[in-house]
N, C-alpha and C positions, 0 to 999 in steps of 0.2 A: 359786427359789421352793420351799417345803417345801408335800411334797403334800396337804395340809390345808388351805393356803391360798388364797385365790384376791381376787379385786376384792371389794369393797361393792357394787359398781353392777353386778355381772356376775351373770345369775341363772343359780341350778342347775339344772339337766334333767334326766330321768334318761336314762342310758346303757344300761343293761343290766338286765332283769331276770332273776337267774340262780336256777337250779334246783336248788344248794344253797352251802353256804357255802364246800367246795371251788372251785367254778367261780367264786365270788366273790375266793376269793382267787388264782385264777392270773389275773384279771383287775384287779385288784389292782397284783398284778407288775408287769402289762405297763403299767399307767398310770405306776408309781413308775418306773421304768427309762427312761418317756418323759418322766420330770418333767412328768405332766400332775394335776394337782389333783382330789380326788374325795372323795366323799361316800359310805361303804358302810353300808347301814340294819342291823339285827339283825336276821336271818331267821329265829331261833328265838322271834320275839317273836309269840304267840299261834301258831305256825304257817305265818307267812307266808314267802314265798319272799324272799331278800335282793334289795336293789336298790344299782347305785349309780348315782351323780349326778357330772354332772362341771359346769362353769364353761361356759355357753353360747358363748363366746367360743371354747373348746377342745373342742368337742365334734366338728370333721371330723378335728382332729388325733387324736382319741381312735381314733374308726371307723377313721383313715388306721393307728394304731399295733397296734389289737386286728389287722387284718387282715395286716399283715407280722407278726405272731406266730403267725397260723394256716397262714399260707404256708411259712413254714418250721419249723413243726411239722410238715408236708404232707412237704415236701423231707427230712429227720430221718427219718419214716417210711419213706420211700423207701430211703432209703440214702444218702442225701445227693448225689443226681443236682443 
């Protein structure tokens, strides 16, 4: 499935509202890398903060993917304990 796509009948949510277009796109990443489908708004549009959306159906897998990418960003930091 390419990450732009998802169901008809599956509605969008949004996933994240991030605090700038950086944080949008390593979150980004981590959805393309988990082949999970998303929707990223333009957060320079009047000034708003970027959001994105993911496919209701994919949305614990999202939370389950962003959170193993924080973890071992944690672990990396560490020194790889």
């Amino acid at each position: 499935m390419r990450t732009n796509q998802w169901k008809d009948d599956d509605d969008l949510v949004v996933f994240r509202t991030c605090y700038s277009s950086l944080e949008a796109g390593l979150i980004r990443g981590v959805l393309e890398n988990n082949e999970i489908p998303y929707l990223v708004s333009d957060g320079d549009y009047y000034g708003m903060s970027p959001y994105i959306k993911v496919p209701a159906s994919r949305l614990e897998d999202a939370e389950r993917a962003l959170e193993e990418a924080r973890k071992m960003g944690e672990q990396m930091a560490e020194g790889g304990e």
